[in-house]
Structure formats: C-alpha cells, structure tokens
Residue, then its C-alpha position, 0 to 999 in steps of 0.5 A: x488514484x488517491x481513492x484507491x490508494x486509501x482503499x489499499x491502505x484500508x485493507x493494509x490495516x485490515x490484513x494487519x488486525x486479523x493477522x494478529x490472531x496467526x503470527x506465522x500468516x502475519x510475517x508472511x503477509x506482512x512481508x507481502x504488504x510491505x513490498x505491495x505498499x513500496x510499489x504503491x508508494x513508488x507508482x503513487x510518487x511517480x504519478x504525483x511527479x507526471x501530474x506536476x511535470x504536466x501542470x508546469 
C-alpha cells in the first residue's frame, strides 16, 4: 500500500510540473488532485488505523 501511495504522490508531482506550461489545465487538475490525494489520505489513514486495531 505504501508503494502505491508514493507512486500516486510521484505522479501528483509529475502532473504538477507540467501543468505549469497551462494554467486553466492546472487549476482543473489540480483541483482534481487535491480531492484524489484526500481519498488517498483518508483511505491510507484508515488503513494504517485497521493494521494498528489488528496488531493490538
């Protein structure tokens, strides 16, 4: 899971670098990873919290 996070987080960066050449394409997709990288964030944090109840 960790892998595939910091793959996502390559490409966030990635999508990032080339959306400076457009800035309309850039607010548009940035806004769209902004709400990808939440759902991440949370279903991560949620996993994370699972491993930890399962460990315990």
């Amino acid at each position: 899971v960790l892998n595939a996070f910091i793959v996502v987080f390559r490409r966030l960066i990635l999508v990032f670098e080339t959306c400076k050449l457009e800035n309309i394409i850039c607010f548009l997709c940035y806004n769209h990873y902004k709400v990808t990288f939440l759902i991440i964030k949370l279903h991560f944090l949620n996993y994370i919290e699972d491993k930890n109840i399962i460990q315990h």
